[in-house]
C-alpha positions in Angstrom: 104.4 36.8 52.3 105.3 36.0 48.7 108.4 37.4 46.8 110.0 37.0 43.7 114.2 35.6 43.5 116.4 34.8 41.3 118.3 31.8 43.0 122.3 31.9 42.1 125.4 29.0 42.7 128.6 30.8 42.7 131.6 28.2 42.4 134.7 29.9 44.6 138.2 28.8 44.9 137.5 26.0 48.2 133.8 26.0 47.3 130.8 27.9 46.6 128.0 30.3 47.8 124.1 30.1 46.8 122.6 33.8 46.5 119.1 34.3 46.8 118.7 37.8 44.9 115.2 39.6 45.4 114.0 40.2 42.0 112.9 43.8 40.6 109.7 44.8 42.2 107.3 47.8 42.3 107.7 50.0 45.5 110.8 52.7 46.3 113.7 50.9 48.6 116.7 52.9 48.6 119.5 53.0 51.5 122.1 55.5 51.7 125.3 55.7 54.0 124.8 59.4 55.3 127.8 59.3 57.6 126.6 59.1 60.9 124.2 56.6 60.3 122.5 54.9 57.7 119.6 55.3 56.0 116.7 53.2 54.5 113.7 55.1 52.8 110.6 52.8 51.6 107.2 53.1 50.6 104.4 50.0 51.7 105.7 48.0 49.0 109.2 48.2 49.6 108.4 47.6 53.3 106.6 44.6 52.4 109.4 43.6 50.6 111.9 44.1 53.0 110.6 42.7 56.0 109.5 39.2 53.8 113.6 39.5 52.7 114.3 39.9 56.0 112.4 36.5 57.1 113.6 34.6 54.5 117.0 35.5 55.8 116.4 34.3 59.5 115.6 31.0 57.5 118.2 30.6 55.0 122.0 29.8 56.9 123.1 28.7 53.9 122.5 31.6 51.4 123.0 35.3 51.4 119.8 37.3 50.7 120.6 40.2 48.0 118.5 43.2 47.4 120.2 44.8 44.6 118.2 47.9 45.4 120.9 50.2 44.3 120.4 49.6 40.5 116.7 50.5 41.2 117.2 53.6 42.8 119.5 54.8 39.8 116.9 53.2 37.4 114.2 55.3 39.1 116.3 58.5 38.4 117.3 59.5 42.1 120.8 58.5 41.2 123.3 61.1 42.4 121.0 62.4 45.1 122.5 62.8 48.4 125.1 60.2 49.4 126.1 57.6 47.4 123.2 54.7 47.4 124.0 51.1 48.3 122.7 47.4 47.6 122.0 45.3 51.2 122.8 41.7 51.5 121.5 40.0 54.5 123.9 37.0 56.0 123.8 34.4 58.6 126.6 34.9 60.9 127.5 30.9 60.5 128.7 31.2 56.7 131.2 33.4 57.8 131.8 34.8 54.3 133.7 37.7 53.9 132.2 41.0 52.7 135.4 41.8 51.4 134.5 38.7 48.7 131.2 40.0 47.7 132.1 42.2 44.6 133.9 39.2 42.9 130.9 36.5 43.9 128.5 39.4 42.3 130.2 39.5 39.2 129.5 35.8 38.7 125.8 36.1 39.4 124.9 36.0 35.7 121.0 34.7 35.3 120.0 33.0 38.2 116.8 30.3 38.7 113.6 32.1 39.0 111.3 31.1 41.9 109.1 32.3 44.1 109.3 32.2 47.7 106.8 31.9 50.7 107.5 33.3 54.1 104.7 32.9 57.1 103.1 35.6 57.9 103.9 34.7 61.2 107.8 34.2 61.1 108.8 37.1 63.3 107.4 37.4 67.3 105.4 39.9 68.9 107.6 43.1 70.0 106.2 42.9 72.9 107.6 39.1 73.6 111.3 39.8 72.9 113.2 41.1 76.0 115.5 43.7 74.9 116.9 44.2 78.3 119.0 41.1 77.6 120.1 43.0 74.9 122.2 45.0 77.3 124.0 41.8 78.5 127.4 41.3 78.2 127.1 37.7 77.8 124.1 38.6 74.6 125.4 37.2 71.4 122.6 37.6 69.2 123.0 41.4 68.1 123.5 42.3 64.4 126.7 43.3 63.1 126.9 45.8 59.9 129.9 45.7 56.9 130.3 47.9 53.8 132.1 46.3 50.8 131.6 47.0 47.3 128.9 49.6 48.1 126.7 46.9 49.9 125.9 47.4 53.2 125.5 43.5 55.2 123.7 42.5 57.6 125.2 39.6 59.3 123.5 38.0 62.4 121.9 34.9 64.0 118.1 33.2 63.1 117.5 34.7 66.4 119.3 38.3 65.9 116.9 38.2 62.2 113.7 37.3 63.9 113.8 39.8 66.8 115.2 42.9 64.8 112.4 41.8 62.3 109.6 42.5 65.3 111.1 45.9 65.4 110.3 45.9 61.2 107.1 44.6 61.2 106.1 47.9 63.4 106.5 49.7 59.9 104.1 47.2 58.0 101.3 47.0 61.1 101.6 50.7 61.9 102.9 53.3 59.8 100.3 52.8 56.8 97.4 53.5 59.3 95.6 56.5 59.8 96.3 59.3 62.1 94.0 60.9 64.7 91.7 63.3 62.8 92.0 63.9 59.1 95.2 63.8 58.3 97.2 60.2 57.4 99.8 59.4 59.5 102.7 59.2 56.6 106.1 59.1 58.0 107.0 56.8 60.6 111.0 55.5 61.6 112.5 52.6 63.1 115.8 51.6 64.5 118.2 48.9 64.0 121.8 48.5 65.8 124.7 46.7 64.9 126.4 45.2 67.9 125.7 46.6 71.7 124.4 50.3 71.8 127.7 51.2 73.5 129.9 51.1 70.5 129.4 54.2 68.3 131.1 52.9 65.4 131.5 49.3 63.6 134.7 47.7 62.4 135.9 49.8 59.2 134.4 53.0 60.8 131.0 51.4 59.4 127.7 53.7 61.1 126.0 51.4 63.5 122.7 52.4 63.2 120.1 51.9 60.6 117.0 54.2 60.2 114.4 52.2 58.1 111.7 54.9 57.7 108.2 54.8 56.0 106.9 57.5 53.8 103.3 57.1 52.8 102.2 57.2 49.1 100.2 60.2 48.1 97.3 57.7 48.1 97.6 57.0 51.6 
């Protein structure tokens, strides 16, 4: 998996922060906080992208991962649509940086090093190897947690929490693209992420804990 980034160093008061933002590609990515729950629409190229932004983040500790989809959606003239749309920056849980910071470390991006980034194909496991009973645990650290600041929903977790919530993705790039039984396509298909155990309806900040990523096939498909 190959994707385009702008890399960015971002000098803060005690330090800095290195943002790996996910350059403008083709593909429709948008994520919306309806309320309840939130949202993620995509075609197959924004699930490709996702999912290879979503690996690089279970192997980057020391950088967030920002997909500025928000300025794309409005650029592709679905702005105002529904609720409000939102950017997603994905975090390992060991920077412990603040969402609360990330609207004034955005506003210092400026123009960032262009590169482009490998990820193996093979970064996340088989669905079928991860034991989500554990996830149940009370001793299981490894879950996701979600924050909203600055209309940017984060995803903050472990390599571990990335890797096995990106088993769960993948499903959308080895299945929903393929064909139905008969003659018509399969074209919708859905997948769920969680932020924290399943038992907690809400996140801190009254923040939806519960992210549907669905697939909606091209008209070529």
């Amino acid at each position: 998996m190959r994707q385009r980034v702008e890399v960015h160093e971002v000098r803060l008061d005690g330090g800095g922060v290195r943002v790996v933002r996910s350059a403008a590609a083709p593909g429709r990515l948008a994520l919306h906080d309806d309320g309840h729950w939130l949202s993620m629409d995509a075609d197959r190229a924004g699930v490709g992208r996702l999912t290879a932004l979503w690996a690089l983040a279970a192997r980057s500790p020391r950088s967030l991962v920002h997909l500025p989809i928000r300025a794309e959606a409005a650029s592709g003239g679905v702005a105002g649509e529904g609720p409000p749309a939102l950017d997603l920056v994905l975090a390992h849980h060991s920077l412990q940086f603040p969402a609360a910071a990330w609207k004034g470390v955005r506003s210092r991006l400026g123009t960032g090093r262009p590169q482009t980034v490998r990820v193996p194909d093979g970064d996340f496991p088989d669905e079928g190897d991860v034991d989500h009973d554990r996830w149940y645990h009370g001793s299981f650290r490894d879950h996701l947690r979600f924050d909203i600041a600055a209309r940017t929903l984060f995803v903050v977790g472990s390599a571990t929490a990335f890797r096995e919530h990106g088993a769960v993705l993948r499903r959308l790039v080895d299945e929903a693209p393929s064909r139905g039984q008969g003659d018509r396509p399969s074209r919708h298909h859905r997948v769920e992420l969680t932020s924290g155990p399943r038992t907690r309806p809400r996140a801190r900040g009254r923040v939806p804990t519960t992210l549907h990523v669905e697939y909606r096939g091209d008209r070529g498909d």
